[in-house]
N, CA, C and O of each residue as an XYZ file, in Angstrom:
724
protein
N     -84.390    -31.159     62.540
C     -84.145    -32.264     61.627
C     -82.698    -32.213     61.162
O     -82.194    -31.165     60.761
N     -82.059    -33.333     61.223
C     -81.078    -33.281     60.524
C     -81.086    -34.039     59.197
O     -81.733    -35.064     58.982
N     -80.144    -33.296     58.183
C     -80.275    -33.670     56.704
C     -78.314    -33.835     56.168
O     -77.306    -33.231     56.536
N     -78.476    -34.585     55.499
C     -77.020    -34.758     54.753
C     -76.495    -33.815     53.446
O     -76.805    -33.877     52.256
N     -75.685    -33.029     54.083
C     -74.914    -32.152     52.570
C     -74.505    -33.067     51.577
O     -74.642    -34.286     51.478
N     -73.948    -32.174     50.833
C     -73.746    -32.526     49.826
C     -71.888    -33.112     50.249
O     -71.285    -34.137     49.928
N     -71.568    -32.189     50.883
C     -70.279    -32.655     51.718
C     -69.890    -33.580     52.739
O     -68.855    -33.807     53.364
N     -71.136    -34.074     52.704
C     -71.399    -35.354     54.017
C     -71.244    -34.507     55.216
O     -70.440    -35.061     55.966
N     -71.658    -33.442     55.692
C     -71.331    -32.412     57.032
C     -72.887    -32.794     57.300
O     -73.367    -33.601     56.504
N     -73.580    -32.389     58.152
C     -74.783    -32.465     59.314
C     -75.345    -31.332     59.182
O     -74.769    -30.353     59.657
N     -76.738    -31.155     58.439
C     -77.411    -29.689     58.842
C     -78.506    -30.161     59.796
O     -79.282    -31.107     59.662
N     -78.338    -28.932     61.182
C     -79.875    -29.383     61.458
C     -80.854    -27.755     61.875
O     -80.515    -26.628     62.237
N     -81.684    -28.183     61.688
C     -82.736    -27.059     61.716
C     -83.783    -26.962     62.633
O     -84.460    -27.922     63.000
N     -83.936    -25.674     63.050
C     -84.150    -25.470     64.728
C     -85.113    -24.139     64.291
O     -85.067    -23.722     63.134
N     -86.051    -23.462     65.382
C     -86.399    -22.331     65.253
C     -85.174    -21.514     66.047
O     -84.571    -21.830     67.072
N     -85.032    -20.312     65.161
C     -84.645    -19.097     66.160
C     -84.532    -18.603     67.328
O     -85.306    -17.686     67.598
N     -84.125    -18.786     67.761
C     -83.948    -17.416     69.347
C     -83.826    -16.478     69.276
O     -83.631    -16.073     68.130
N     -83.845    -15.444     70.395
C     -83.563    -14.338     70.959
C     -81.754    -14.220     70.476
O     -81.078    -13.365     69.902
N     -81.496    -15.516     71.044
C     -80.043    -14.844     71.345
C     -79.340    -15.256     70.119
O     -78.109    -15.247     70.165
N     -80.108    -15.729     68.687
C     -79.391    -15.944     67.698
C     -79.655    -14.914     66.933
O     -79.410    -14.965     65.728
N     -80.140    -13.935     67.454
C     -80.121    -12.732     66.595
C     -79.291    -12.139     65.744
O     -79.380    -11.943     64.532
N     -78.313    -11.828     66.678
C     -77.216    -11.055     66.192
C     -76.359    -11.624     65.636
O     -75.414    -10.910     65.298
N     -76.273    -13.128     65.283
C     -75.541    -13.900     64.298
C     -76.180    -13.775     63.047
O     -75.651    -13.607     61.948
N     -77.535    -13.888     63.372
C     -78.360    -13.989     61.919
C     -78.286    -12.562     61.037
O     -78.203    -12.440     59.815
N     -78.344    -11.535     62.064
C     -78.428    -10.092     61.235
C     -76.552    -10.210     60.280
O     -76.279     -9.865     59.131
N     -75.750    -10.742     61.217
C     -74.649    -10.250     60.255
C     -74.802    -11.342     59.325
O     -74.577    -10.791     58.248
N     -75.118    -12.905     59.014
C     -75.387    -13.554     58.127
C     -76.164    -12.879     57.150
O     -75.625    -12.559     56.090
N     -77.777    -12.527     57.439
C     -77.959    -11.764     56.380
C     -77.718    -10.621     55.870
O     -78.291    -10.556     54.783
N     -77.155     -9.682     56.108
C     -76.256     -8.764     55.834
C     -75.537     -9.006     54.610
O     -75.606     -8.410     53.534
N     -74.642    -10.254     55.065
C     -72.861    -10.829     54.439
C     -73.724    -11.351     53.286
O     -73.107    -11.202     52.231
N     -75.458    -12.153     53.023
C     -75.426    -12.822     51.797
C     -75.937    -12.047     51.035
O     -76.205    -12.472     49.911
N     -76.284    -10.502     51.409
C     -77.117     -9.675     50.307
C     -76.428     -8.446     49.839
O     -76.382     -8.087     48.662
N     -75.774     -7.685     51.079
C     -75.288     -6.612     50.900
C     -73.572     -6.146     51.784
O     -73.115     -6.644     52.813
N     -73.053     -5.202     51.029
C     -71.858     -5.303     50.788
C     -70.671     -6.202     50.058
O     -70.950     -7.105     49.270
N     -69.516     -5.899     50.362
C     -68.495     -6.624     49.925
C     -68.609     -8.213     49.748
O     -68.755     -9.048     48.856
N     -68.451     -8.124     51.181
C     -68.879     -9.803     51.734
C     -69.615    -10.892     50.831
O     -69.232    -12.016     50.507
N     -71.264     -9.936     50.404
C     -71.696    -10.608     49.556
C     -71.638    -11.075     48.374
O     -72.612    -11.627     47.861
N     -70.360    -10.909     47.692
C     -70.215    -10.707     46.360
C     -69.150    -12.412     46.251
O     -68.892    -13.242     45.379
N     -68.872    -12.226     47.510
C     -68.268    -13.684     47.345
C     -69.407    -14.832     46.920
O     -69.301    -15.870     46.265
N     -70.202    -14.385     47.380
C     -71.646    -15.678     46.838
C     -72.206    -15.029     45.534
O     -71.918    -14.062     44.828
N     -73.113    -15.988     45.549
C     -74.178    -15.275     44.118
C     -75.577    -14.668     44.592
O     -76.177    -14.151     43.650
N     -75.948    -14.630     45.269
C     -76.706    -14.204     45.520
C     -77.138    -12.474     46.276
O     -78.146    -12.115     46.885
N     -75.831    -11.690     45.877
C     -75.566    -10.497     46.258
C     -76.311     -9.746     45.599
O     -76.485    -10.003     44.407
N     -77.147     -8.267     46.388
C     -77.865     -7.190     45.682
C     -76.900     -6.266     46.032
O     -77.618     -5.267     46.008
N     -75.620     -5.784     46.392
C     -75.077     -4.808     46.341
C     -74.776     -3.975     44.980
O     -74.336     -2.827     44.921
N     -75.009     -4.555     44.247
C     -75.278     -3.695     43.061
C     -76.610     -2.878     42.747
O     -76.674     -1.782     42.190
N     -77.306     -3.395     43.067
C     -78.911     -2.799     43.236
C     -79.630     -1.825     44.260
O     -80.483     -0.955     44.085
N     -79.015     -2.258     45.326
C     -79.423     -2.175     47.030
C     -78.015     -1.794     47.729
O     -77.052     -2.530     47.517
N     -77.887     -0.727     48.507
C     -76.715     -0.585     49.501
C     -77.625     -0.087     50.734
O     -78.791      0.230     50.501
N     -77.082     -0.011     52.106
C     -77.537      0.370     53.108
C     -78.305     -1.399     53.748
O     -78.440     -2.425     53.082
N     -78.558     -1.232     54.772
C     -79.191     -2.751     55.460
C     -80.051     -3.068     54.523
O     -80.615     -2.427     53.635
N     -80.063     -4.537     54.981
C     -81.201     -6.100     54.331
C     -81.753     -6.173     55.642
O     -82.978     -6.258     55.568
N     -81.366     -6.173     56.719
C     -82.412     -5.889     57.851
C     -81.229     -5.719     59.175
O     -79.999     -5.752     59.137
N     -82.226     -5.520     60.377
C     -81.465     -5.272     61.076
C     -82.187     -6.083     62.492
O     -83.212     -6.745     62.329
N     -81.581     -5.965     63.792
C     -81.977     -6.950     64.677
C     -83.579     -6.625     65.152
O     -84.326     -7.464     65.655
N     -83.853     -5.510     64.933
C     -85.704     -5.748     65.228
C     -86.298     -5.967     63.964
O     -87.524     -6.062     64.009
N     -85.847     -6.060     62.999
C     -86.796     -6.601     61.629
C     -86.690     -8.608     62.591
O     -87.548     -9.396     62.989
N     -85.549     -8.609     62.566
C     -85.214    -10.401     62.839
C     -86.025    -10.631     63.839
O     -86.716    -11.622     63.603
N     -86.231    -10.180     64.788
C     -86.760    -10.180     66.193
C     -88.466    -10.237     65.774
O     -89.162    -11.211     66.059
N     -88.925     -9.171     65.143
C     -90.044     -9.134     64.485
C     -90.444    -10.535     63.867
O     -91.478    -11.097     64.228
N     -89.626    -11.057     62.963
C     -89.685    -12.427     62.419
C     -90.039    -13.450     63.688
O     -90.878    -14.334     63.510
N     -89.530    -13.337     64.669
C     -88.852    -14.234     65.469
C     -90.089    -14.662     66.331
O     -90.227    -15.775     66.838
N     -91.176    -13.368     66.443
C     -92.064    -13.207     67.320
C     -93.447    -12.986     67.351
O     -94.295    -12.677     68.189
N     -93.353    -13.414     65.400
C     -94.648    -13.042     64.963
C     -95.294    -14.123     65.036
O     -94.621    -15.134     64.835
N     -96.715    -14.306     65.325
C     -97.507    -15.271     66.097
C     -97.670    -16.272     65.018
O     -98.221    -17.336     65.300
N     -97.311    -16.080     63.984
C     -97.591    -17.271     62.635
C     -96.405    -17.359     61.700
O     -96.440    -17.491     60.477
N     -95.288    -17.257     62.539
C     -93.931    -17.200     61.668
C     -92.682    -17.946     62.663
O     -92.607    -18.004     63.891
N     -91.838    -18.430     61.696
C     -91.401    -19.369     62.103
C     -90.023    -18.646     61.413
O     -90.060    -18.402     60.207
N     -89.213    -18.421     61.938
C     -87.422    -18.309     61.322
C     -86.672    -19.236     61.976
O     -86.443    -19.028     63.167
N     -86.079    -20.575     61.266
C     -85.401    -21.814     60.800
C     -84.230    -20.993     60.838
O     -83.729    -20.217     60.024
N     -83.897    -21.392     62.090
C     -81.688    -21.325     61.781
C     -81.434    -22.540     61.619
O     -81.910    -23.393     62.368
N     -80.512    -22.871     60.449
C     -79.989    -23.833     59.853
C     -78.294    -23.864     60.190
O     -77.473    -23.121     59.652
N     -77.992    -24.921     61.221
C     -76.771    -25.055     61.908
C     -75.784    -26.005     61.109
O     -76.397    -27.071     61.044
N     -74.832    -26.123     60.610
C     -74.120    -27.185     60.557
C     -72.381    -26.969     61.665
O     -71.529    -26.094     61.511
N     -72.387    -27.944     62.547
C     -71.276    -27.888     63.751
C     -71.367    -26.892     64.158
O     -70.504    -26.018     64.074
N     -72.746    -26.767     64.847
C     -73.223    -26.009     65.957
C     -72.952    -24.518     65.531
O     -72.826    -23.710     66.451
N     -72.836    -24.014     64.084
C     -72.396    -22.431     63.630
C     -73.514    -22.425     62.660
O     -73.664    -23.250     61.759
N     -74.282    -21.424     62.925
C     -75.846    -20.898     61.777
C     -74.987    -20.431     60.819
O     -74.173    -19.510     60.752
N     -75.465    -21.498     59.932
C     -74.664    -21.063     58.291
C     -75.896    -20.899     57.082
O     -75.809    -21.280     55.915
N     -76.829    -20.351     57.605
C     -78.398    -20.511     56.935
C     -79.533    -20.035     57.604
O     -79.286    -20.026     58.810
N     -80.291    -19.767     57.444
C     -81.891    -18.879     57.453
C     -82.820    -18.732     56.869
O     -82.484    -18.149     55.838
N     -83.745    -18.885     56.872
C     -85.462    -18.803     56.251
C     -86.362    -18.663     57.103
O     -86.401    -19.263     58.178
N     -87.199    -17.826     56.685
C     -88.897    -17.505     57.356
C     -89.751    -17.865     56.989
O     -90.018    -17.284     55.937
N     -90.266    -18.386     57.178
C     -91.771    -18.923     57.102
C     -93.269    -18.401     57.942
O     -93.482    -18.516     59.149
N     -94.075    -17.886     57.038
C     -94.947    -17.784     57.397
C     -96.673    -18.162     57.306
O     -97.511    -18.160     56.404
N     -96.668    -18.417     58.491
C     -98.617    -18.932     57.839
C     -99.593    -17.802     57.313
O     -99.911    -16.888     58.074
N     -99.976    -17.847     56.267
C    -100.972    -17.360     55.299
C    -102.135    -17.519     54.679
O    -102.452    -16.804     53.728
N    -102.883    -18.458     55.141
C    -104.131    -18.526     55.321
C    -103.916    -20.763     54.437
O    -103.635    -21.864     54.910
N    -104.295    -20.180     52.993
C    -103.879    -21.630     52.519
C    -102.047    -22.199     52.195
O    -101.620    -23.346     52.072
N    -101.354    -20.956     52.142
C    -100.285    -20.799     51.531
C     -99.374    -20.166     53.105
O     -99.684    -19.522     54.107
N     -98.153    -20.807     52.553
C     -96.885    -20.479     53.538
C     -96.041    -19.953     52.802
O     -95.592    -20.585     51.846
N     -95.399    -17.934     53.243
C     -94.495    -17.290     53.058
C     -93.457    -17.707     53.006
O     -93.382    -18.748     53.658
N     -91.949    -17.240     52.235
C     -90.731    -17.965     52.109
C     -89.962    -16.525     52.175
O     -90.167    -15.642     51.341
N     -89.207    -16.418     53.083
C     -88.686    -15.117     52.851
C     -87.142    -15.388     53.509
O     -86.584    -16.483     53.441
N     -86.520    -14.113     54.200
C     -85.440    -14.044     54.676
C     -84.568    -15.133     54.318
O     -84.362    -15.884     55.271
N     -84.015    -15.445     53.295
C     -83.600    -16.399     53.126
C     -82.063    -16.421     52.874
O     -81.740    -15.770     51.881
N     -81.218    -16.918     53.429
C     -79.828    -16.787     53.358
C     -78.891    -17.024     53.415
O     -78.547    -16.704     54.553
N     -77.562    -17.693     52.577
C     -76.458    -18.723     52.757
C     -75.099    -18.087     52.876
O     -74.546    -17.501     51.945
N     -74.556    -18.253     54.179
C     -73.140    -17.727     54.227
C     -72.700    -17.705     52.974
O     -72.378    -18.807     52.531
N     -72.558    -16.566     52.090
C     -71.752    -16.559     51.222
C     -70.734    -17.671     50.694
O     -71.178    -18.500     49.900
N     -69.483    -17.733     51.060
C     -68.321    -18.875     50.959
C     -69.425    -20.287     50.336
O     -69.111    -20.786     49.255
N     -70.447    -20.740     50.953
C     -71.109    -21.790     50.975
C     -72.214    -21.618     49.927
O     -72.723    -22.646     49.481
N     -72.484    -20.860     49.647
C     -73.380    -20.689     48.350
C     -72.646    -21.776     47.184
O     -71.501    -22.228     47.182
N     -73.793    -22.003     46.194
C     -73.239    -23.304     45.050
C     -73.007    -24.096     45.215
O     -72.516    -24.836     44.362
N     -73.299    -24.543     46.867
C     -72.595    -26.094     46.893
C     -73.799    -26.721     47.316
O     -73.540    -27.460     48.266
N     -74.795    -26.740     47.068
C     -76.084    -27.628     47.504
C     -76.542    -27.731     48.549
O     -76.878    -28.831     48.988
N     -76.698    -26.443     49.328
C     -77.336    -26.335     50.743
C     -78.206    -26.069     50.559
O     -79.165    -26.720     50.975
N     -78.371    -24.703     49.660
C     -79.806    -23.696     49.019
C     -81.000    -24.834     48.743
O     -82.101    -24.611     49.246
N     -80.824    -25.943     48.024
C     -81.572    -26.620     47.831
C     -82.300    -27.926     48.903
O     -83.415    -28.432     49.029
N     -81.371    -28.038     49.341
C     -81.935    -28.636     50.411
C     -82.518    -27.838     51.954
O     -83.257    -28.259     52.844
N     -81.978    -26.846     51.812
C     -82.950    -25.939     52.662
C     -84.272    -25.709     52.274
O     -85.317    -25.794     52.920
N     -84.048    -25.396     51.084
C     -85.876    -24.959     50.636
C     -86.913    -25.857     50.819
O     -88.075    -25.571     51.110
N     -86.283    -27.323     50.574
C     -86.942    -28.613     50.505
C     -87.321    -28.165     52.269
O     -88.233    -27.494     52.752
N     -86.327    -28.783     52.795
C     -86.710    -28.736     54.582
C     -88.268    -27.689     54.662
O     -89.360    -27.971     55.155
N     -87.744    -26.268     53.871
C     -88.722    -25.121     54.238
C     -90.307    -25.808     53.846
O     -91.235    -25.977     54.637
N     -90.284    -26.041     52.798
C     -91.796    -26.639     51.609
C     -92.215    -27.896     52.831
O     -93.315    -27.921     53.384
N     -91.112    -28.889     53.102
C     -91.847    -29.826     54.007
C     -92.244    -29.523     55.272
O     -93.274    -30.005     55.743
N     -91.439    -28.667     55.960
C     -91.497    -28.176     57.508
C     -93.311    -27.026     57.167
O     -94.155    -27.319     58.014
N     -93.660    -26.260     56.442
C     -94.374    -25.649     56.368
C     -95.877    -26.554     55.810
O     -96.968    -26.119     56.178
N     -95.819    -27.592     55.073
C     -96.503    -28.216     54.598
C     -97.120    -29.350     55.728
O     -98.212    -29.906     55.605
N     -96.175    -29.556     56.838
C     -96.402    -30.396     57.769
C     -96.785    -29.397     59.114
O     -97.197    -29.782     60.208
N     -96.646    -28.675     58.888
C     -97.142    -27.550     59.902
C     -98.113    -26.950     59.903
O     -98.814    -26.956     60.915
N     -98.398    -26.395     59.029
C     -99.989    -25.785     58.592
C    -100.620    -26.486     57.803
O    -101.812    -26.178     57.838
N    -100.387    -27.347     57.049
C    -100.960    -27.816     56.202
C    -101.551    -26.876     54.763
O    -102.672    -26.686     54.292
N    -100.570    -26.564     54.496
C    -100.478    -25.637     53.182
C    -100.201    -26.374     51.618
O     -99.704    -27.473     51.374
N    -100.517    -25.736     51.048
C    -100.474    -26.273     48.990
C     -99.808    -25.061     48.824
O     -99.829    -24.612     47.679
N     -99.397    -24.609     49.421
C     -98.490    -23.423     48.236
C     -97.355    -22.695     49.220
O     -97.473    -22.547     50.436
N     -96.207    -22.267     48.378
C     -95.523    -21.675     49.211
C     -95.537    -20.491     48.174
O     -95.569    -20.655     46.954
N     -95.509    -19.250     48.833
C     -95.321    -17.985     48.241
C     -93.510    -17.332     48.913
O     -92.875    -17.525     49.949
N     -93.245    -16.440     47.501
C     -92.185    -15.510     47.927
C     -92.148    -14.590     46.856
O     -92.661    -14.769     45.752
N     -91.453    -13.495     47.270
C     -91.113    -12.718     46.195
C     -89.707    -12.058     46.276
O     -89.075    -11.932     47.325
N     -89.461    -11.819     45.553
C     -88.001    -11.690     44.776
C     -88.174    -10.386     43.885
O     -89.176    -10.034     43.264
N     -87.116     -9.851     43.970
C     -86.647     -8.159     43.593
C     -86.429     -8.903     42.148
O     -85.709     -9.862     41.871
N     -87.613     -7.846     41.037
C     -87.605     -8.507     39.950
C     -86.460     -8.418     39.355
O     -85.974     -9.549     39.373
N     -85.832     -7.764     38.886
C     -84.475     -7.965     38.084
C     -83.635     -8.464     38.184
O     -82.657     -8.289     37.458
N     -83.714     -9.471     39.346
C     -82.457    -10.642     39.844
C     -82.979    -12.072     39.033
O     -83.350    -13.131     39.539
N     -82.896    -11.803     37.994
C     -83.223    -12.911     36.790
C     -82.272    -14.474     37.328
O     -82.854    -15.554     37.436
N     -81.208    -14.352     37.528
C     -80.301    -15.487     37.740
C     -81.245    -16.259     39.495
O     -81.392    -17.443     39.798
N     -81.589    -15.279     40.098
C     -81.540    -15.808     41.598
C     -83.346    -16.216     41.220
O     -83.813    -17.239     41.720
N     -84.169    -15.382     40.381
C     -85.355    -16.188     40.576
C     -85.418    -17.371     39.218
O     -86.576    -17.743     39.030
N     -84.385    -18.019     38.250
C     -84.082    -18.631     37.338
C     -83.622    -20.044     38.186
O     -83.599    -21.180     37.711
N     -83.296    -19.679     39.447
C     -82.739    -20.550     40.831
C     -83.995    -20.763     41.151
O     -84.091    -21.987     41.239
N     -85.121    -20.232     41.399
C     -86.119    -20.592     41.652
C     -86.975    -21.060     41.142
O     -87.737    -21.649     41.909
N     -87.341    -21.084     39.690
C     -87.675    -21.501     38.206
C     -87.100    -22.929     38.464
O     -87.987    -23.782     38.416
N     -85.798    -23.442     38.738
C     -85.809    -24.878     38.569
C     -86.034    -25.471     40.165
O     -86.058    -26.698     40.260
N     -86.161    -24.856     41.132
C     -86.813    -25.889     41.989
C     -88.727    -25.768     42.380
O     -89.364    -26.018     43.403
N     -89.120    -25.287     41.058
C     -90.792    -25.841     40.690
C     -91.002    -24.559     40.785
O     -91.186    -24.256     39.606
N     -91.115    -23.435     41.500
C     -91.648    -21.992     41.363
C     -91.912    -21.505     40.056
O     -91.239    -21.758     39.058
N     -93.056    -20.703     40.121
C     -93.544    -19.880     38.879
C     -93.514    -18.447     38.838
O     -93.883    -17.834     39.840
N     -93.104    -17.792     37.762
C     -93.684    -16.047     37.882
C     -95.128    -15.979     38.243
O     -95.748    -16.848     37.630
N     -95.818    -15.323     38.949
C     -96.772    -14.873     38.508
C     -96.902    -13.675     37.896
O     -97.838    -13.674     37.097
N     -96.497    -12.976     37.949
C     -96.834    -11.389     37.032
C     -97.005    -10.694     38.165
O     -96.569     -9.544     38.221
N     -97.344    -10.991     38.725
C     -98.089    -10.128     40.240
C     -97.064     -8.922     40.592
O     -96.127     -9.368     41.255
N     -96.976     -7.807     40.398
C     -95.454     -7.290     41.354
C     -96.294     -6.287     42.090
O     -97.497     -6.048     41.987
N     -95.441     -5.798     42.799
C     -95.596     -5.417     44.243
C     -94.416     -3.470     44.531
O     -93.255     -3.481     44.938
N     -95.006     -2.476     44.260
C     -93.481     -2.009     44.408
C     -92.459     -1.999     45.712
O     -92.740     -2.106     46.906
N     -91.341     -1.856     45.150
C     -90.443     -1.489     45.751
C     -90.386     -0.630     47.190
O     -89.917      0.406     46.718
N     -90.513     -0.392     48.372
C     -90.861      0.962     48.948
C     -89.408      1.896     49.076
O     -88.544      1.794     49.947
N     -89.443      2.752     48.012
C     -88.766      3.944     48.023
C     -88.729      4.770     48.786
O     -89.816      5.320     48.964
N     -88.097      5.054     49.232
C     -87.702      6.012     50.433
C     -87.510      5.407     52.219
O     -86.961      6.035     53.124
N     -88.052      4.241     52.298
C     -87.815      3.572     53.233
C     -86.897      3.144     53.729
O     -87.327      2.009     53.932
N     -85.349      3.134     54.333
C     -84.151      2.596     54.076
C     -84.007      1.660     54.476
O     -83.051      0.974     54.116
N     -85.132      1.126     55.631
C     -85.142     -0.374     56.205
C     -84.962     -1.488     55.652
O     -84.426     -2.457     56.191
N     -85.621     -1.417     53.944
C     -85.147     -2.222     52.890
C     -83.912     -1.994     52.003
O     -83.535     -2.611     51.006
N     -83.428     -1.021     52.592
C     -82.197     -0.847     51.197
C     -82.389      0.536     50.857
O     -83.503      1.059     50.880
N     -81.113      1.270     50.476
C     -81.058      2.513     49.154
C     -80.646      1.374     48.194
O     -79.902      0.393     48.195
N     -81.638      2.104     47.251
C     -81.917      1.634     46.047
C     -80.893      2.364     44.973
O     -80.639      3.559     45.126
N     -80.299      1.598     43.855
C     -79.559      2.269     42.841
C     -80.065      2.015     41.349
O     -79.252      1.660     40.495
N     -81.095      2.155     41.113
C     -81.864      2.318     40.202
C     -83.183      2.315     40.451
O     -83.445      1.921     41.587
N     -84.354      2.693     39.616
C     -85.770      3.143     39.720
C     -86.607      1.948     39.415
O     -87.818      1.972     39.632
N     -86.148      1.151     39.037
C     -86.700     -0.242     38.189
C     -87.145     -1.084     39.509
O     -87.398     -2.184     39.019
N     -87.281     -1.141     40.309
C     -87.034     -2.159     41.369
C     -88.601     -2.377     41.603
O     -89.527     -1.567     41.587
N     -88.572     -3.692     41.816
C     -90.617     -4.093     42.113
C     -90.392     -5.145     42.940
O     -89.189     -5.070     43.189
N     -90.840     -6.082     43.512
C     -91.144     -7.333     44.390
C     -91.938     -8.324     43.401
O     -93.133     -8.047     43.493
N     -91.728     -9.357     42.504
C     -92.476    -10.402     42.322
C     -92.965    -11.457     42.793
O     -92.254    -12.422     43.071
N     -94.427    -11.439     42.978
C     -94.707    -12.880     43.639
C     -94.218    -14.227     42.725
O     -94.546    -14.216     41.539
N     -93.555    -15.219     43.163
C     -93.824    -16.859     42.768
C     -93.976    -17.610     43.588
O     -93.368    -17.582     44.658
N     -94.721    -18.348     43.302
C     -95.454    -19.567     43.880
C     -94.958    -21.114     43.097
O     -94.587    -21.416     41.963
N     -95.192    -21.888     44.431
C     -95.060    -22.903     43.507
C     -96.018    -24.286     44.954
O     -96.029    -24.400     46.180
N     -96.489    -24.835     44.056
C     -97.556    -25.788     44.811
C     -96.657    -27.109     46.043
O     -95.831    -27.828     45.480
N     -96.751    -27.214     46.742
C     -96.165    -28.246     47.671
C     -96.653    -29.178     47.973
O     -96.082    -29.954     48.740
């Protein structure tokens, strides 16, 4: 589908490949962790150092029989990412990620939209679920105004795992929010 920025530029949205892998791993990388990420808002390098994933987590995404990872192109360069997954009544929202530089300018939001309709027209789902590393108050406060709710629900952290991150504090949990589609 193609959709209109906010810049009048062309996004269009495609499933994943094989061979967009290795663009996507350094995209999500650049919007969560390290340097890179700090140019956007949506950076955990303060929280989290070590990988946000790596090319068989993506690949995993890529190939799971009820999941869908949306590269989001504008002039033919993936400047965007989301996963989606089918969940029985409800569709997962995960991997989600905006070239840094491009963060704040009204992509985030119209991606999610694409995500809620593309998943809603696909499975036929009422809910989209995600969760979010609770103490990123600003990034799920981003999610608070496009209809999502806390639920209370959390989930921990897995410590000691590095596939998700070294962790720099003990506080860290996964919150579910939902929000109806």
């Amino acid at each position: 589908m193609d959709t209109a920025t906010p810049d009048s530029a062309r996004l269009t949205f495609r499933d994943a490949a094989e061979a967009d892998i290795p663009a996507l791993v350094v995209l999500i990388e650049s919007a969560y962790r390290g340097d890179s990420s700090r140019t956007g808002w949506t950076t955990e390098a303060d929280i989290l150092q070590g990988q946000r994933t790596d090319e068989q987590g993506v690949r995993d995404v890529i190939d799971a029989p009820a999941s869908r990872l949306l590269a989001v192109e504008r002039g033919g360069e993936i400047v965007a990412c989301c996963q989606l997954e089918h969940r029985g009544d409800a569709a997962y929202f995960g991997m989600f990620a905006v070239r840094p530089g491009l963060q704040g300018g009204g992509l985030g939001k119209l991606i999610i939209a694409e995500a809620e309709r593309t998943a809603k027209e696909s499975w036929g789902v009422g809910e989209m679920h995600m969760t979010v590393i609770s103490v990123r108050d600003d990034l799920i406060a981003w999610y608070e105004r496009r209809g999502y709710r806390r639920t209370g629900s959390l989930t921990p952290f897995p410590y000691g795992d590095e596939r998700f991150g070294i962790p720099q504090r003990d506080d860290l949990a996964f919150e579910l929010l939902v929000k109806n589609i």
